[in-house]
C-alpha positions in Angstrom: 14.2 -10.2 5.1 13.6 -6.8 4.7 10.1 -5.9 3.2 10.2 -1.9 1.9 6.2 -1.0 1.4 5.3 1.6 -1.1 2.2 3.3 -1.7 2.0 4.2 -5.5 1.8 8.0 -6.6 -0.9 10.5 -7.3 -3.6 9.6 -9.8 -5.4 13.0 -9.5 -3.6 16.4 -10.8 -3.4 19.7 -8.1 -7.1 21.1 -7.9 -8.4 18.2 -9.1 -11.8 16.8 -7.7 -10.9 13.6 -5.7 -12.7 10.7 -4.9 -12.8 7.3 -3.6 -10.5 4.7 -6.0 -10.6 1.0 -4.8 -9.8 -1.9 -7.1 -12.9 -1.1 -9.5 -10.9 1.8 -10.5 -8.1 1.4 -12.7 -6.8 5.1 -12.6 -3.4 6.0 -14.1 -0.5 7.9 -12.3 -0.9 11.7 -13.2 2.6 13.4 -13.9 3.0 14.0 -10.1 2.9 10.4 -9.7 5.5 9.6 -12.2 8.1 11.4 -10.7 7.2 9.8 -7.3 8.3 7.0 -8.7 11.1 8.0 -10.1 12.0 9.8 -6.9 11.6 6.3 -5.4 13.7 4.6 -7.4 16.0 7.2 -7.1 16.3 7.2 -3.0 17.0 3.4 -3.4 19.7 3.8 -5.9 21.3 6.9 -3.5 21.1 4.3 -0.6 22.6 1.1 -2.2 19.4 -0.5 -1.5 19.3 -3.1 -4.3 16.2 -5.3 -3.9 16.0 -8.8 -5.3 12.4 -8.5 -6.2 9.7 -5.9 -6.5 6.4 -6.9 -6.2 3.0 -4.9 -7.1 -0.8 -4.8 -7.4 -2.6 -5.7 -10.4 -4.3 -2.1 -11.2 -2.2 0.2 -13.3 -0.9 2.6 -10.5 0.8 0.1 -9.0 2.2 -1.3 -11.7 3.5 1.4 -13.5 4.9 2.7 -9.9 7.1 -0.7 -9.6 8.3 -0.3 -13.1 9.8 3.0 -12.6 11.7 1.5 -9.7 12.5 -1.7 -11.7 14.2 0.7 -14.6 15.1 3.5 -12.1 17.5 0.6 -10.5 18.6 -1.5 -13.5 17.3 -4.7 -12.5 16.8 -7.4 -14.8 13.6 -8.9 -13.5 10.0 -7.3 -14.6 7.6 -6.3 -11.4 5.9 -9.5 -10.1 2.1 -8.9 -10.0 0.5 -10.4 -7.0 -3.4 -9.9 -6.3 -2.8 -10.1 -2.6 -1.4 -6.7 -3.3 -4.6 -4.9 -4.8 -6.4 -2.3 -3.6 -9.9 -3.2 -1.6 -13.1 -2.7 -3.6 -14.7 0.0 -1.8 -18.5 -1.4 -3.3 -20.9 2.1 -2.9 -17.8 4.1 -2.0 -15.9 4.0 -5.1 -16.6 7.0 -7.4 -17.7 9.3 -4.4 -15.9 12.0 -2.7 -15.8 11.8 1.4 -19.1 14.2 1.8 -21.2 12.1 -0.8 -20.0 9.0 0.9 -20.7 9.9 4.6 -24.6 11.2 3.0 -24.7 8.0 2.0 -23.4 5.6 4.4 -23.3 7.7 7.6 -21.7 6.0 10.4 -20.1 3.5 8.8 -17.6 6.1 6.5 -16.5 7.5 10.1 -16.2 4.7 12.0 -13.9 3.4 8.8 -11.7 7.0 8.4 -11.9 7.5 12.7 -11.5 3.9 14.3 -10.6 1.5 11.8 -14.1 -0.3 11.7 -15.0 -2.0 8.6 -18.1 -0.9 7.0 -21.3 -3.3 7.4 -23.6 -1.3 5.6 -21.6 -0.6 2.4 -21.8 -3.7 0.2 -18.4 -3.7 0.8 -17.8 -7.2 -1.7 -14.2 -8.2 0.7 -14.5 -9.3 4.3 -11.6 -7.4 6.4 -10.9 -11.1 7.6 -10.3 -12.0 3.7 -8.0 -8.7 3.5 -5.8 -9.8 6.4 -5.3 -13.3 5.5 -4.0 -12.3 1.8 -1.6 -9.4 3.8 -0.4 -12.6 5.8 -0.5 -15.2 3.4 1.8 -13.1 1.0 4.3 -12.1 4.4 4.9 -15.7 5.2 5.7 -16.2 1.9 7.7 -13.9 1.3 9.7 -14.6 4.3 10.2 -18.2 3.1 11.6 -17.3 0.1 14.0 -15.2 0.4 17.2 -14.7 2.5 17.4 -12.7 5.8 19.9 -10.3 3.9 17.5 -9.9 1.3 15.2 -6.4 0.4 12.6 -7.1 -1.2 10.1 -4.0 -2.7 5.9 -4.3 -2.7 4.0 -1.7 -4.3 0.2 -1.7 -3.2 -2.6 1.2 -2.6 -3.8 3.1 0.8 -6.9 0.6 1.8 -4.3 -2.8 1.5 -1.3 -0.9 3.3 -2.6 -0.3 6.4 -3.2 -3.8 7.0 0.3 -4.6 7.4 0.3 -3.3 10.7 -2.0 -6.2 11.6 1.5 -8.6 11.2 2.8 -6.7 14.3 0.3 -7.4 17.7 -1.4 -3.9 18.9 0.3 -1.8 15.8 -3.0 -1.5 14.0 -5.2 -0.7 16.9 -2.3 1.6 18.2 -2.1 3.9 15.2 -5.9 4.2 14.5 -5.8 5.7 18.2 -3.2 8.2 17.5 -4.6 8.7 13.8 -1.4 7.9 12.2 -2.2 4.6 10.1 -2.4 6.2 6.5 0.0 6.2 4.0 0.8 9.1 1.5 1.1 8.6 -2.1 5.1 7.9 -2.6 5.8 7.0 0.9 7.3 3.9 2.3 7.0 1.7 5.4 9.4 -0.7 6.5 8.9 -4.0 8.0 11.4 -6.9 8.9 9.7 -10.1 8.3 10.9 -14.0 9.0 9.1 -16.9 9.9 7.6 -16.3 13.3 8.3 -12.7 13.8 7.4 -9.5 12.2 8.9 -6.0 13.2 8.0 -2.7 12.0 10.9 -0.6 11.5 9.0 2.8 10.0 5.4 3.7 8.6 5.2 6.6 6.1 8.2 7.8 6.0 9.7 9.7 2.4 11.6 7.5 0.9 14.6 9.6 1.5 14.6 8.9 4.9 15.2 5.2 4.5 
C-alpha cells in the first residue's frame, strides 16, 4: 500500500504574526491554504493517482484540507477522521511565537527545533512514546486493510508528521542530523507500508513532483 502524507495548508495570511498551533488550536485554513488544497487535489487528479481513502486529523485544517482533495477528485467517500492523525498539544508552547517560547522554556525549545529531543520541562500533556505508538498503530492498520495496489491519502499537521520517519530504522535520527525532517504546509511525503516493512519513498516533496 501506498501511504501519500500531507501536511494541511497555511492557517496564517503573508505578514501575519505566527505562532505555535498544536491540537488546542483549532485554526482555520487562510485563503493560501485553500488553494493548497486545491492544488493538491489537483496534482492527484493530473497524475491518475485515485486513492481509496483519505484520511485526516480531527482539527479543522486538516479536515477541510482532505475535503478539498475528496471533492477535487470526485470520490464518493467523506474524509475519515482519525485522532491518531492530530496534531501534538504543545502545553506552554501553544499561543507563543519561537522567541517567547525559547524565554520561556530555554533549552528545551532548541533541543526540540535542533535535535529532535522532546521537551521535559514544558508540560507537554503527550509522551513522544504515546505519539509514536498512535503513528504505528494507525500504519499497521492501514497496511492490513487495504491492498498492495492501493493509495491511500492521510492529512495530519507538522508536530504528528515527522514521526513517520520513526516507521523506517535510522530515518528520524538521520534527518534531524541533516535538518531536513519538517514538512511545509501543502507538501507530501511518501511511504510504502505492508505488514513487516515500511519504505520511505519521498519527504516534503510539492505535490507536483509525485
Amino acid at each position: 500500500m501506498l501511504l501519500i502524507l500531507a501536511r494541511h495548508g497555511n492557517t496564517f495570511n503573508k505578514g501575519e504574526k505566527t505562532y505555535r498551533v498544536g491540537n488546542s488550536n483549532d485554526l482555520p485554513l487562510v485563503e493560501k491554504g485553500l488553494a493548497q488544497a486545491q492544488t493538491f487535489a489537483k496534482a492527484l487528479l493530473e497524475k491518475n493517482i485515485k486513492p481509496v481513502a483519505v484520511y485526516c486529523g480531527p482539527l479543522q485544517r486538516t479536515r477541510k484540507f482532505a475535503e478539498i482533495i475528496v471533492s477535487g477528485l470526485d470520490l464518493h467517500e467523506l474524509p475519515i477522521v482519525d485522532e491518531r492523525l492530530n496534531e501534538l498539544n504543545y502545553g506552554v508552547w501553544a499561543g507563543l511565537d519561537d522567541e517567547a517560547i525559547r524565554e520561556k522554556v530555554g533549552s528545551d525549545f532548541d533541543g526540540w527545533e535542533k535535535h529532535g529531543r522532546w521537551p521535559q520541562n514544558s508540560k507537554w500533556p503527550e509522551t513522544e512514546k504515546e505519539i509514536i505508538r498512535q503513528v504505528r498503530s494507525f500504519a499497521k492498520d492501514l497496511a492490513e486493510k487495504y491492498k498492495p495496489e492501493d493509495v491511500v491519502v492521510a492529512v495530519s499537521s507538522s508536530g504528528k508528521l515527522r514521526y513517520f520517519l520513526k516507521l523506517i530504522e535510522n530515518e528520524f535520527e538521520d534527518r534531524i542530523k541533516s535538518g531536513s525532517i519538517k514538512v511545509g504546509t501543502g507538501n507530501a511525503c511518501v511511504i510504502v507500508c505492508d505488514r513487516s516493512k515500511f519504505e520511505l519513498i519521498a519527504w516534503n516533496i510539492n505535490v507536483e513532483e509525485l
